[in-house]
Structures are given as C-alpha cells and as structure tokens.
N, C-alpha and C positions, 0 to 999 in steps of 0.2 A: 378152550380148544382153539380159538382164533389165534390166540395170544404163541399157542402151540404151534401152527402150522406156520405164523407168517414168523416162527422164527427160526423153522427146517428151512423155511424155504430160502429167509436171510442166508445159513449157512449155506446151503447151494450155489447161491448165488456169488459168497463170497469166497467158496472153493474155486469156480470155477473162471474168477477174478483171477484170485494168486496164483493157478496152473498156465494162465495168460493163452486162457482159449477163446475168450467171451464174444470175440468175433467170428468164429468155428462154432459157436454154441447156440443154436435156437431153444431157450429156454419157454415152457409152457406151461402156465397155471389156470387150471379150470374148476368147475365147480361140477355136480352133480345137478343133476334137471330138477328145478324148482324148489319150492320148500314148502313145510307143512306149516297151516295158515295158523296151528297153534304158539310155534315160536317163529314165525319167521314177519316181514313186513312186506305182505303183495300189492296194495293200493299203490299206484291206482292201475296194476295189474287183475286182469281177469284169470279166474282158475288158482290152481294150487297143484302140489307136486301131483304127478301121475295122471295130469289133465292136459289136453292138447292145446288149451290156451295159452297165452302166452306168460300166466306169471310157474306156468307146469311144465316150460322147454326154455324161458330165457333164464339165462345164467352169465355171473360175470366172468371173462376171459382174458387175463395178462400176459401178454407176451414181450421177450426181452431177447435183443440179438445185437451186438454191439457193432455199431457201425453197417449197420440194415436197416432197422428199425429205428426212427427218430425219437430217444425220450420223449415222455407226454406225447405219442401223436395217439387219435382215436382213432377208429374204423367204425363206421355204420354198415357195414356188410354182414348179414347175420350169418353164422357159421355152426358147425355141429361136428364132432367130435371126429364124427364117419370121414370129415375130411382130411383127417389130419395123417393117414395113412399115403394118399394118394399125394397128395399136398410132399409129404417128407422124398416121397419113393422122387419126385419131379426135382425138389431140390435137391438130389444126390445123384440126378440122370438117369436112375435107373428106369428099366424095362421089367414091366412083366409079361411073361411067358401066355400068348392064347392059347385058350378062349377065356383070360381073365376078364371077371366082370369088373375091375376099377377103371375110372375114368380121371384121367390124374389132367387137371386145370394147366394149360400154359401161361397163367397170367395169376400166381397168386397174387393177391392186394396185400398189401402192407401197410 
C-alpha cells in the first residue's frame, strides 16, 4: 500500500510538473490521526489511534509548492487538518460571508 500511494502521488506530482503550474500548486499530503499499535510503530509515542495522546493525533504532513516552499525545510508548528480550509480560503483572498465561524490566520508558517 505505501509502495501504492507514494507512487499516485509521484504521478501527481509529476502532472503537475509537465502542465508547468508547480508554482500555482500547493500540493498536500497527510495521513489519518494515529495508528493501531498492532501494526503501526508508536514509541516512544504515548496513546494509539483514536487516543487524544499524541501518538492518536500526530501524523506525518508533506507539503510541496514550488518556489514557496524551500525543499527539505521543516516546520515544528503542529497543524490539523481543520486548518487547512481557512489556510486555502486566506491564500486565495477570499472572504467569507457572516456570521461564518472560520477564522483564517494572516500569517501562515511555511
């Protein structure tokens, strides 16, 4: 399955190379919250999927944007999925309509 997905996500990656938008493109790969402690490796994580510890909410997050985003940089800012609406809505300027409850950040971290 790994072998599977990191090689959709190659070919995304490398559509959207030859369409020559990669800089127009915030590409984003996440994971589902945690894993079950029968196949997954949580040490030296506490908790397991569906646990509010943290090996039951951290997940790994790649993000790819060319000419934004520096190759290899890291972020230590912990992030959750919920933001990623708010987050898109600010990098495209848009407004939403009150009394919406989102609260869209002026300073994503990159």
């Amino acid at each position: 399955m790994v072998e599977a997905v990191d090689t959709s996500v190659g070919r995304v990656v490398n559509k959207v190379d030859e369409l020559g938008i990669s800089e127009n493109t915030l590409i984003i790969f996440s994971s589902d919250n945690g894993g079950p402690p029968s196949v997954s490796q949580l040490n030296p994580l506490r908790g397991q999927k569906g646990s509010l510890f943290e090996a039951g909410i951290r997940v790994p997050t790649a993000m790819r944007w060319t000419g934004t985003i520096e190759a290899g940089t890291t972020c230590d800012n912990p992030i959750t999925s919920v933001d990623f609406l708010p987050t898109f809505a600010h990098l495209q300027a848009t407004n939403f309509p009150p009394p919406n409850p989102l609260t869209v950040s002026t300073s994503p971290t990159f």
